[in-house]
C-alpha positions in Angstrom: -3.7 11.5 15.1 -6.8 10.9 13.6 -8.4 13.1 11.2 -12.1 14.2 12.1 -12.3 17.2 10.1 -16.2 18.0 8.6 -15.9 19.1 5.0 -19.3 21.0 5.3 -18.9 24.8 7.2 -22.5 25.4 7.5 -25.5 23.0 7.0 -29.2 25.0 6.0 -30.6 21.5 5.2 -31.0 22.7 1.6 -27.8 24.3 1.3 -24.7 23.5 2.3 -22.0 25.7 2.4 -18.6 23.8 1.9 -15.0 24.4 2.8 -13.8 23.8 -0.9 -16.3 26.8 -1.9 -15.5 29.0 0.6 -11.3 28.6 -0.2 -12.2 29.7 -3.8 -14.4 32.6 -2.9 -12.0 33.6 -0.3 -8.9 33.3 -2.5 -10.1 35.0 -5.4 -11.7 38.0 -3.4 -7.9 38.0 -1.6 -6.6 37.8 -4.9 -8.3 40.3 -6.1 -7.4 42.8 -3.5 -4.0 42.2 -3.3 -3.5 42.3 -7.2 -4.7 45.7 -7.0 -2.2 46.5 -4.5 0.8 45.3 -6.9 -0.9 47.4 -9.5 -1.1 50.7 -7.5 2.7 50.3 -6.1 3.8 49.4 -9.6 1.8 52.1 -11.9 1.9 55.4 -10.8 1.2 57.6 -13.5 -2.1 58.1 -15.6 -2.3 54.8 -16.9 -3.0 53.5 -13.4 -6.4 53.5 -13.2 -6.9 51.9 -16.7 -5.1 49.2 -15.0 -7.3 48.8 -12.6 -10.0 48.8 -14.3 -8.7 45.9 -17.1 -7.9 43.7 -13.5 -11.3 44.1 -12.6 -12.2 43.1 -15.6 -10.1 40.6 -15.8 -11.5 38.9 -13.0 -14.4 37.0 -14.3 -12.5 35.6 -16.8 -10.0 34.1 -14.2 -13.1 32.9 -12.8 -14.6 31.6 -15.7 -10.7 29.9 -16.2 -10.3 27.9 -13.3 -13.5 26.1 -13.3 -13.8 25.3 -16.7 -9.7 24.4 -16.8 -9.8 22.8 -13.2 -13.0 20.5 -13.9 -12.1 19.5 -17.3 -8.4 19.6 -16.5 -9.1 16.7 -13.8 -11.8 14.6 -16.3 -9.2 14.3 -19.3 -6.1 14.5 -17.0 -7.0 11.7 -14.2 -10.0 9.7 -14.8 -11.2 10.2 -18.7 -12.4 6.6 -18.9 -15.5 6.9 -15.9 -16.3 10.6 -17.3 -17.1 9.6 -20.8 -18.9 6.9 -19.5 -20.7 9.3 -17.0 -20.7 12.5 -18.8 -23.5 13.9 -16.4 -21.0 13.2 -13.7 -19.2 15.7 -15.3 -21.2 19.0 -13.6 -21.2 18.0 -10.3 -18.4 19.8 -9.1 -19.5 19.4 -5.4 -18.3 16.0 -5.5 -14.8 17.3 -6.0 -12.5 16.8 -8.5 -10.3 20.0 -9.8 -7.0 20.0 -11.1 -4.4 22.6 -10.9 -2.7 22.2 -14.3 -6.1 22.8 -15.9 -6.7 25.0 -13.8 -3.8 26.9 -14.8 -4.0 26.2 -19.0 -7.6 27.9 -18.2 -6.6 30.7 -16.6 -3.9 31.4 -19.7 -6.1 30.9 -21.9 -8.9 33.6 -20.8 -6.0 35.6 -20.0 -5.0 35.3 -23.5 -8.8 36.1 -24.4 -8.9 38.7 -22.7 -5.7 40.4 -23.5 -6.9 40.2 -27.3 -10.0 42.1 -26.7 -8.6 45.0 -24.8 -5.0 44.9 -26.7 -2.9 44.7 -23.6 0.3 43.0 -22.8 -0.8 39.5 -21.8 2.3 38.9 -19.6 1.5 41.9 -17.6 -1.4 41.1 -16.2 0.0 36.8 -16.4 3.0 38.0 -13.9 -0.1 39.8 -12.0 -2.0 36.7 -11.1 1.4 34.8 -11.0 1.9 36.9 -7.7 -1.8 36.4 -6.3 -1.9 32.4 -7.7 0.0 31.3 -4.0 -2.8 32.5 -2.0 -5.5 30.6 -4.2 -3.2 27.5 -3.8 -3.0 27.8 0.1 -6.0 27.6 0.8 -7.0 24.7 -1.7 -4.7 22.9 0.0 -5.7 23.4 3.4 -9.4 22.6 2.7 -8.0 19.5 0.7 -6.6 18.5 4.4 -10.1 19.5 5.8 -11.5 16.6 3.2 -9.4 14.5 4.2 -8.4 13.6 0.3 -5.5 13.8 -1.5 -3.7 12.5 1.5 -0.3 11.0 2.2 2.0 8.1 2.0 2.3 5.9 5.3 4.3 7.1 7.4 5.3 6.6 11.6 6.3 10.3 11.9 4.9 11.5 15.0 2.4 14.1 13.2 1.1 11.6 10.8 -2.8 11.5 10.4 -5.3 8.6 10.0 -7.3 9.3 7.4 -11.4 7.9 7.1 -10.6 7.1 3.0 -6.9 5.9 4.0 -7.7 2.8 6.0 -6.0 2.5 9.3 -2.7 3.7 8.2 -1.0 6.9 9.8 -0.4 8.9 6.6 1.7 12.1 5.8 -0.1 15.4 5.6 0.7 15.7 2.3 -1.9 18.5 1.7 0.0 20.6 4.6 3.2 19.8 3.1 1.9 21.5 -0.1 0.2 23.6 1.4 3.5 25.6 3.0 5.5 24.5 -0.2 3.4 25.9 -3.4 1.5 28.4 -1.3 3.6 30.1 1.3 6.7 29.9 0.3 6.0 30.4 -3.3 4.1 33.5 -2.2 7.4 34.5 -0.5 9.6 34.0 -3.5 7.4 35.2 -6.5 6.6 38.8 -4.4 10.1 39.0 -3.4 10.9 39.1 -7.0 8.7 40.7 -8.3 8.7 43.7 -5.9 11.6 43.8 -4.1 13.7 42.7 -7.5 11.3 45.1 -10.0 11.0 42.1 -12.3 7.1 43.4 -13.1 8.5 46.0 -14.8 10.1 42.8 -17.6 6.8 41.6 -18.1 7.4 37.9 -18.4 9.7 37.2 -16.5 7.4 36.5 -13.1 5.2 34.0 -15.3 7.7 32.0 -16.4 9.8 31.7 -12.5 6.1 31.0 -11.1 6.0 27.8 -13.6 9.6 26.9 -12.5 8.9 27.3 -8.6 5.5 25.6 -8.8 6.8 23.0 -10.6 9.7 22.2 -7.9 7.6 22.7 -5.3 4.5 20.6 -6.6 7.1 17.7 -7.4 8.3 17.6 -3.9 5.3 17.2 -2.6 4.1 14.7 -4.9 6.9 12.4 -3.3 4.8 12.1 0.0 1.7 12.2 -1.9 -0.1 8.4 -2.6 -1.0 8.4 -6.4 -4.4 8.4 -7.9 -5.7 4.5 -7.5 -7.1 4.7 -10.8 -4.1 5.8 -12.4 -0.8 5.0 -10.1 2.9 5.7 -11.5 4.1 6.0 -14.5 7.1 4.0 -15.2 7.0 3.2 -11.6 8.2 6.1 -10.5 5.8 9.3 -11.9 2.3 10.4 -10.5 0.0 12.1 -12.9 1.1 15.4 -10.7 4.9 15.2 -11.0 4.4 14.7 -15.5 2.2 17.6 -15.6 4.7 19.6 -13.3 7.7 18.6 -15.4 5.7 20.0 -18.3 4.8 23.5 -16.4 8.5 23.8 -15.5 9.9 22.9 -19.0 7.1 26.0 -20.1 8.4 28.3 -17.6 12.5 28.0 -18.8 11.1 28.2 -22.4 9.3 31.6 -21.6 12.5 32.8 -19.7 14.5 32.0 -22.5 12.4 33.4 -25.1 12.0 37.0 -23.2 16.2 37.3 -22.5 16.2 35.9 -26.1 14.3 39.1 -27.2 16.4 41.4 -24.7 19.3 40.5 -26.7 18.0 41.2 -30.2 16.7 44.3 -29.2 
């Protein structure tokens, strides 16, 4: 098959209106919503609408997060040496070029901003966006395929796509494959647990399985994934992906073991 996928929804000649923009709108305003159903089926006394309120709130920070931590994530994580060469390069995000795991240590962080100012538990609201987070991902993923970057290794399977940056080799979907892994079935797991199991209500505990699950579920993927040219593998055998993700998983069991280390003292 042979990908012929325009990254560009609508054109106005001026203004374009992009794919990539329209995931991140999309899965923040989803986000959003959805947060605030968790929030409304989880607090049910007076302190509900405070809630709420501190999510809504909360929400331009996130924004604020995961474009500062994505773009600056990707320039120091996976190509440093053009960037400081071309810092200009640096603000034009409609080129592309966002990473996850910056993404992510930006969302913390304003989380962590946040949480300061209004005096709030900061893992609440962390296992809150830990439950939306899947949705985000899904969609990056699927406009990632629309692209046509980030694309697989070759492959002869019969749904294996030509890509126009891959050359003429029939590539795994890689971007499908992660697609499903950290964003539907993630989805799946994290709101089984957290709902179904009442793990919001041991704030913690839904941040730190998110890192775990991501970080199995990125890995896998990485292993149909071709590495970044400029960077390759790591001891011949690690993308820039699967070191970060061994990191975020490493975080999550630390933050698991540090909340039922707490349980027990208490």
């Amino acid at each position: 098959m042979l990908h012929s996928f325009d990254p560009i929804f609508i054109d106005l000649g001026i203004i374009q209106i992009r794919w990539y923009s329209l995931a991140y709108i999309i899965g923040i305003l989803a986000g959003w919503w959805y947060g605030k159903i968790i929030i409304k089926k989880q607090i049910e006394d007076n302190n509900q609408s405070n809630y709420l309120k501190n999510f809504d709130d909360l929400i331009a920070y996130i924004i604020i997060g995961v474009i500062l931590g994505g773009r600056l994530g990707y320039v120091i994580f996976y190509n440093p040496s053009f960037y400081l060469e071309n810092l200009t390069e640096i603000l034009k995000l409609w080129k592309g070029g966002m990473s996850f795991h910056g993404g992510l240590l930006g969302v913390i962080i304003a989380t962590i901003i946040f949480s300061k100012i209004k005096g709030i538990n900061f893992y609440y609201f962390a296992d809150i966006i830990s439950c939306v987070a899947p949705i985000g991902i899904f969609l990056g993923r699927v406009t990632n395929f629309i692209n046509g970057e980030l694309f697989g290794k070759v492959s002869n399977l019969p749904w294996a796509i030509i890509f126009p940056e891959g050359g003429n080799f029939a590539r795994h979907p890689s971007q499908i494959y992660e697609a499903v892994l950290e964003g539907a079935v993630l989805f799946l797991i994290i709101n089984f647990l957290a709902i179904k199991k009442k793990l919001l209500l041991k704030p913690g505990y839904i941040s730190g399985l998110f890192l775990i699950f991501y970080s199995i579920a990125r890995i896998i993927g990485e292993n149909f994934r071709e590495p970044d040219v400029n960077l390759g593998y790591f001891f011949n055998y690690f993308s820039m992906g699967t070191m970060l993700s061994i990191l975020t998983f490493l975080s999550g069991c630390c933050i698991i073991f540090y909340i039922k280390s707490n349980e027990q003292n208490n």
